[in-house]
PARO-124734 format. One line per 5 residues: number of its first residue (from 1); their letters; for each residue x, y, z of N, C-alpha, C, O, CB. Coordinates in nm, 3 decimals. Glycine has a CB too. Layout:
NUM	a	X Y Z X Y Z X Y Z X Y Z X Y Z ~ ...
This chain:
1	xxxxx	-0.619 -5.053 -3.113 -0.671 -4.945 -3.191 -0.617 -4.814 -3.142 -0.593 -4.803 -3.022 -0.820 -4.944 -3.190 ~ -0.596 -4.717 -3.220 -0.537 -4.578 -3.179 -0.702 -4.518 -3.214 -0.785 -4.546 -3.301 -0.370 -4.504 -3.291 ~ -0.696 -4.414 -3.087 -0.811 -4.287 -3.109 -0.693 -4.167 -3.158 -0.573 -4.171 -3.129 -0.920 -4.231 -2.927 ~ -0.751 -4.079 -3.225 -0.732 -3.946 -3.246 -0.833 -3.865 -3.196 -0.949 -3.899 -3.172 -0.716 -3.922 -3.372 ~ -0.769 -3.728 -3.178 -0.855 -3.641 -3.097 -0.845 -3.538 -3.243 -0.747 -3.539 -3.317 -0.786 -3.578 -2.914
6	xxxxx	-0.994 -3.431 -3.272 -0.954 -3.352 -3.309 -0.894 -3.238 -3.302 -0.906 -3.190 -3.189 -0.990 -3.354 -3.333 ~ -0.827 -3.163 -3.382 -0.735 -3.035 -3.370 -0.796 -2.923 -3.432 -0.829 -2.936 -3.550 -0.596 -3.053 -3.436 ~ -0.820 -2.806 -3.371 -0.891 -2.732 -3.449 -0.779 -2.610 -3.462 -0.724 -2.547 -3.373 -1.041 -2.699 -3.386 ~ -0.768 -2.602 -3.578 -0.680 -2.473 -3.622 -0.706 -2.306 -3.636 -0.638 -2.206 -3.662 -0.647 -2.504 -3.745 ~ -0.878 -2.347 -3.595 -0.902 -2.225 -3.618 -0.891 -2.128 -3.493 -0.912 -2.008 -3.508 -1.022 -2.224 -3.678
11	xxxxx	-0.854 -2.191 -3.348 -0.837 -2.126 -3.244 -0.684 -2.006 -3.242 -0.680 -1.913 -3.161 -0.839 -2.245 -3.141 ~ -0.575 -2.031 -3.338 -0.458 -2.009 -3.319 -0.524 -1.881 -3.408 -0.514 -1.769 -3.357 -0.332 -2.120 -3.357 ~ -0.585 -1.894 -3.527 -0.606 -1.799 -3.591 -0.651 -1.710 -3.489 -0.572 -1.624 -3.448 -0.684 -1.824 -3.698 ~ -0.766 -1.717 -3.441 -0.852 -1.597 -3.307 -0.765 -1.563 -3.244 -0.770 -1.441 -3.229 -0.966 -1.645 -3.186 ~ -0.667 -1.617 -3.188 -0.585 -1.576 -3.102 -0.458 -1.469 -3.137 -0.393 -1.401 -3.057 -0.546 -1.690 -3.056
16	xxxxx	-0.444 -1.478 -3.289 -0.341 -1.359 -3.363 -0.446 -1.239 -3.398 -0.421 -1.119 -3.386 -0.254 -1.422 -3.530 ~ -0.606 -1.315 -3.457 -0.668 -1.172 -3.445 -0.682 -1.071 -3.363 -0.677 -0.949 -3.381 -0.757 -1.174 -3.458 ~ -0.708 -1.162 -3.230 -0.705 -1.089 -3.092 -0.574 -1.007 -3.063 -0.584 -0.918 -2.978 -0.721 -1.196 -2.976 ~ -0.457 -1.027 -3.119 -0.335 -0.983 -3.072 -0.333 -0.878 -3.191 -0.278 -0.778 -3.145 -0.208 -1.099 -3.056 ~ -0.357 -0.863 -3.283 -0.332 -0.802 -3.392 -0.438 -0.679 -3.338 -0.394 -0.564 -3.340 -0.359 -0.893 -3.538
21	xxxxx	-0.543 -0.698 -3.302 -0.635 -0.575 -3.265 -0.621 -0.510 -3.129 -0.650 -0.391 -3.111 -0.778 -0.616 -3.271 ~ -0.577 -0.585 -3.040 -0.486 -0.512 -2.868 -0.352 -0.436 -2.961 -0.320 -0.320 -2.935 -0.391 -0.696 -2.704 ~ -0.287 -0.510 -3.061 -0.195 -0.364 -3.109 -0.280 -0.227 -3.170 -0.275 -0.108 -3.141 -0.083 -0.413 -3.250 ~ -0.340 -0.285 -3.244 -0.416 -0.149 -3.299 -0.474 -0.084 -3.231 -0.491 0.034 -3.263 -0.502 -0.156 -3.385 ~ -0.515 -0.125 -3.139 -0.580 -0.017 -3.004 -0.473 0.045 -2.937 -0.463 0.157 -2.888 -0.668 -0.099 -2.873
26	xxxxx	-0.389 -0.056 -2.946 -0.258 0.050 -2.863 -0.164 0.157 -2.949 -0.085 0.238 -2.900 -0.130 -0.059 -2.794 ~ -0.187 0.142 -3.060 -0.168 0.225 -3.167 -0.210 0.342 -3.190 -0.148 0.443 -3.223 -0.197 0.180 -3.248 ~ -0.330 0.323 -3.168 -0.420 0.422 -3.144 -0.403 0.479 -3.074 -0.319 0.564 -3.105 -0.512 0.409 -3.129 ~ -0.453 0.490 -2.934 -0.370 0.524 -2.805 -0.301 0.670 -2.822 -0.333 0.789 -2.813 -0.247 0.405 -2.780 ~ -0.164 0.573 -2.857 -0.041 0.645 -2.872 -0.082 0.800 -2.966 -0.079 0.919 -2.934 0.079 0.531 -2.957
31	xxxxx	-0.115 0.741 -3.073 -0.155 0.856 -3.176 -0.250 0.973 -3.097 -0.246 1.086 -3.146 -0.250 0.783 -3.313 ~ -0.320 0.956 -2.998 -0.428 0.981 -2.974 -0.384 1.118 -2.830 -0.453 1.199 -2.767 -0.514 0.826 -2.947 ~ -0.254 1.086 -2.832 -0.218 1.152 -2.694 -0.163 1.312 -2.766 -0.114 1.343 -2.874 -0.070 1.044 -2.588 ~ -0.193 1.371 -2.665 -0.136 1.500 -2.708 0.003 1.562 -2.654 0.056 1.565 -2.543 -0.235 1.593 -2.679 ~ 0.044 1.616 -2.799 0.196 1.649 -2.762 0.207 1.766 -2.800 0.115 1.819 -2.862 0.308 1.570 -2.821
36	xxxxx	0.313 1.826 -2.773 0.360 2.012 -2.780 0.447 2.030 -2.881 0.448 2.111 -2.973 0.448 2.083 -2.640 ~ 0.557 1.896 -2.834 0.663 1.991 -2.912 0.697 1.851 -3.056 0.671 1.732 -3.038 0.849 2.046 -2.774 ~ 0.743 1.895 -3.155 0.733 1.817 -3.289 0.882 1.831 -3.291 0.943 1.925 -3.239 0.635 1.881 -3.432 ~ 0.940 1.724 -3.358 1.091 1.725 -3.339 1.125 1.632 -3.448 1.189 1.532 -3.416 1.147 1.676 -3.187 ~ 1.089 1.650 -3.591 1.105 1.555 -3.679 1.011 1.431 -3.703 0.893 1.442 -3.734 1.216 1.517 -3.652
41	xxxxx	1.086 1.291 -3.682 0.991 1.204 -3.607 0.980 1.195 -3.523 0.892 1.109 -3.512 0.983 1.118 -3.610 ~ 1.015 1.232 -3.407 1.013 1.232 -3.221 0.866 1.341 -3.215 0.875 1.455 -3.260 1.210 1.332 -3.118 ~ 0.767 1.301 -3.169 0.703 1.372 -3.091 0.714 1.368 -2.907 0.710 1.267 -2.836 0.583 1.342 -3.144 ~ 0.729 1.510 -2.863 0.716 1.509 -2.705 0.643 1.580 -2.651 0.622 1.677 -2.724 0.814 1.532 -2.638 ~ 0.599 1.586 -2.572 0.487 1.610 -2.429 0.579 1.705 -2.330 0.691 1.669 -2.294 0.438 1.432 -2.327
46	xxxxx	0.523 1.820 -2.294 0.594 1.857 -2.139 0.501 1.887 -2.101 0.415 1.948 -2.164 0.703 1.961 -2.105 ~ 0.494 1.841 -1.949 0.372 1.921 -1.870 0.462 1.938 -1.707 0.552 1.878 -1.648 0.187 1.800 -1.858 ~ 0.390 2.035 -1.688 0.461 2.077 -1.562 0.337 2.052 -1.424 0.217 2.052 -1.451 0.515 2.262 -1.585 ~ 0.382 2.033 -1.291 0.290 1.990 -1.187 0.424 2.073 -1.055 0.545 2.081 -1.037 0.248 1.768 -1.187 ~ 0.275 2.123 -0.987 0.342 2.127 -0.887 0.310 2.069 -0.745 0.235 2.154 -0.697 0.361 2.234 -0.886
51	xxxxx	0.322 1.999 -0.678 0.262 1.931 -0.546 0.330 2.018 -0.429 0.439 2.075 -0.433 0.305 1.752 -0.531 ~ 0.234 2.014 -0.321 0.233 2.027 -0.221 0.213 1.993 -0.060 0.097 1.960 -0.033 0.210 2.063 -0.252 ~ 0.259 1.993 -0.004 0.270 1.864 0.161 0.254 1.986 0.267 0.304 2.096 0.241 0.483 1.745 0.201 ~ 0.200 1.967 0.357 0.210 2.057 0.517 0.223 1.943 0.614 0.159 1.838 0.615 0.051 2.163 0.569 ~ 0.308 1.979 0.686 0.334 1.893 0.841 0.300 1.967 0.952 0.337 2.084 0.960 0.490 1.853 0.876
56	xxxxx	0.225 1.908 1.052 0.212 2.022 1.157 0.293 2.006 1.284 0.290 2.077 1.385 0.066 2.034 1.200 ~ 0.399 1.855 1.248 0.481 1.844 1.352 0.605 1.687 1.234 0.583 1.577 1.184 0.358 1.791 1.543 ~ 0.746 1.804 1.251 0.827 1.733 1.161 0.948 1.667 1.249 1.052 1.625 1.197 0.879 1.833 1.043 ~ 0.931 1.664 1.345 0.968 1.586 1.451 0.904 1.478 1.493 0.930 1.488 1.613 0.977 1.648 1.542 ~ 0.825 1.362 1.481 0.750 1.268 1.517 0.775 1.201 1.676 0.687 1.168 1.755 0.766 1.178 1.409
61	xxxxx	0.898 1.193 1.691 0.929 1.156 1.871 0.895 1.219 1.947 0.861 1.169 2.054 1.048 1.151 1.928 ~ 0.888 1.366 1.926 0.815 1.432 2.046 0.689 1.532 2.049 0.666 1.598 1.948 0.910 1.502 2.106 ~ 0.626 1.541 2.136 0.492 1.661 2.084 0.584 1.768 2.159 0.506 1.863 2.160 0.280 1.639 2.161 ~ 0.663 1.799 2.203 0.750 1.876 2.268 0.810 1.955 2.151 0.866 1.907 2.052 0.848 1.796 2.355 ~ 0.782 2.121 2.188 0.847 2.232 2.051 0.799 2.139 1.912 0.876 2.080 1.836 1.074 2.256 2.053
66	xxxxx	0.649 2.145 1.905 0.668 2.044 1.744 0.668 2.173 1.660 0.635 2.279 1.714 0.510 1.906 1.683 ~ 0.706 2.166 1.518 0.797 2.219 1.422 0.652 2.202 1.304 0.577 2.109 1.273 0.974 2.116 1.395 ~ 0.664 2.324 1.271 0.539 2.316 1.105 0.690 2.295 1.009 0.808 2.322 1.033 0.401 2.538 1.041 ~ 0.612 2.231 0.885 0.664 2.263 0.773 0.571 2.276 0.631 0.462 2.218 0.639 0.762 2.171 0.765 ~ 0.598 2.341 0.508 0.497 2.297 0.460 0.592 2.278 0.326 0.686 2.357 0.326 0.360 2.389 0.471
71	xxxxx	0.589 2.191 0.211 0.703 2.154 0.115 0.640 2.176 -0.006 0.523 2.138 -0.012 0.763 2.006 0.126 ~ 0.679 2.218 -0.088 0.676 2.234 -0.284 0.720 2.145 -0.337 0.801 2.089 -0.264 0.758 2.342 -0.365 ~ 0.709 2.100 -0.430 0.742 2.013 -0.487 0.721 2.034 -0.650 0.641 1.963 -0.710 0.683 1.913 -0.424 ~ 0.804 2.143 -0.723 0.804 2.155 -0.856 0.818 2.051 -0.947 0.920 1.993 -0.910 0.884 2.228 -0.882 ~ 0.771 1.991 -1.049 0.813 1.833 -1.129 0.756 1.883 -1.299 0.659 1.945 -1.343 0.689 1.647 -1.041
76	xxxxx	0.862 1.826 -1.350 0.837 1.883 -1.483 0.854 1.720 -1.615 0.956 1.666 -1.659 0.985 2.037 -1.506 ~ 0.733 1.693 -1.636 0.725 1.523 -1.723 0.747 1.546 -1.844 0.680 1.637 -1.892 0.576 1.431 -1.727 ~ 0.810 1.501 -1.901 0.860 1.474 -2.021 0.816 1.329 -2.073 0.819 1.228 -2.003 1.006 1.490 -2.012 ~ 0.763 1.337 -2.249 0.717 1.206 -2.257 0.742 1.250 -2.441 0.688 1.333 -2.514 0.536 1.158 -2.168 ~ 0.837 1.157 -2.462 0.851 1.077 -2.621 0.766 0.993 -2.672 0.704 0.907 -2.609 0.960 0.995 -2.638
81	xxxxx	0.759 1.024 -2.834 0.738 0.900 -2.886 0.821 0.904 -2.987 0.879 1.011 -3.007 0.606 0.865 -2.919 ~ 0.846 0.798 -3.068 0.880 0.797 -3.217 0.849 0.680 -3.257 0.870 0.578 -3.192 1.017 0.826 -3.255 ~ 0.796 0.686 -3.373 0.729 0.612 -3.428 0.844 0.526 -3.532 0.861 0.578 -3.642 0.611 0.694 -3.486 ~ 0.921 0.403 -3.504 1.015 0.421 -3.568 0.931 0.337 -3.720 0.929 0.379 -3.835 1.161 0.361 -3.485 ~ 0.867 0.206 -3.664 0.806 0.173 -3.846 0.665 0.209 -3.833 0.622 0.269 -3.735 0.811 -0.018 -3.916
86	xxxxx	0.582 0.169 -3.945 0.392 0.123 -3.887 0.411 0.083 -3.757 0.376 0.153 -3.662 0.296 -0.033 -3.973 ~ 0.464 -0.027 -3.745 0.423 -0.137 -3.636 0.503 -0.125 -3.491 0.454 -0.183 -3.394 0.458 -0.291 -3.702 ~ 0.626 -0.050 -3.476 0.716 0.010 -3.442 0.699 0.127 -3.375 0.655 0.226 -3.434 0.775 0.020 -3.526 ~ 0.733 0.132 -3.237 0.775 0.277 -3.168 0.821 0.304 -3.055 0.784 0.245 -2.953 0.688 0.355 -3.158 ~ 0.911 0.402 -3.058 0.979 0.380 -2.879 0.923 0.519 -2.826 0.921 0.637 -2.863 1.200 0.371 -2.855
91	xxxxx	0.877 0.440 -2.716 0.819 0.575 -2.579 0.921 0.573 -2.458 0.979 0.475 -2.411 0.634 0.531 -2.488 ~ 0.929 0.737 -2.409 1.023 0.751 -2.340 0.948 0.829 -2.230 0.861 0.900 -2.280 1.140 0.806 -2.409 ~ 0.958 0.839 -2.063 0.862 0.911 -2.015 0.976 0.942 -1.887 0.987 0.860 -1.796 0.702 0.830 -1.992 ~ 1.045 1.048 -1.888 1.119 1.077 -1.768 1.024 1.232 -1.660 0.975 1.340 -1.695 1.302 1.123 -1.840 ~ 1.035 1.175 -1.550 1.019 1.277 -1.459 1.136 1.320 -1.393 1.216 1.242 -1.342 0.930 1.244 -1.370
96	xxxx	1.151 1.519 -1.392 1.223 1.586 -1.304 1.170 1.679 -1.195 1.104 1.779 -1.223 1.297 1.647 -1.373 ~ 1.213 1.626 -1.015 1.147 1.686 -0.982 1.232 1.737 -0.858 1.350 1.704 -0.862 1.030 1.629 -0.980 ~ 1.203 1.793 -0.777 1.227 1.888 -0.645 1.167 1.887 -0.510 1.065 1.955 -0.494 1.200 2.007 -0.675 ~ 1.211 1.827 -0.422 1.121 1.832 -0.261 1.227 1.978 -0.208 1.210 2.030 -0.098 1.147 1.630 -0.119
């Protein structure tokens, strides 16, 4: 005698709903971010940061003559989108920065 097991088809379905709604949230998202500059279909983002570091000894081998420093660090982010279809879009996110 052969057994069969059943197959349920309706799991594959849940599993595209589930994928179909993690896009739309990430869709969202995207839409949801704020940008500056408008460039046709390209929307972009600049934001600027500046960081800062102090050392109170930039020599580490010796406590002998230790050396202050303290460093800047200007950085300026850049961030694309374009939306190329509905379903479709390329993000671009470069950082430029300075020690």
């Amino acid at each position: 005698m052969l057994g069969c097991a059943g197959v349920w088809a309706q799991d594959a379905f849940r599993a595209s709903l589930a994928g179909q709604a993690a896009a739309e949230a990430k869709k969202r998202a995207a839409e949801n971010q704020r940008y500056n500059v408008k460039l046709g279909p390209v929307s972009l983002r600049l934001v600027g940061q500046l960081g800062l570091e102090g050392t109170d000894n930039v020599k580490y081998e010796t406590d002998e003559n230790a050396e202050a420093d303290f460093i800047f660090r200007p950085q300026l982010n850049l961030t694309a989108l374009w939306r190329v279809t509905e379903k479709n879009s390329l993000n671009l996110a470069l950082g430029f920065g300075y020690d």
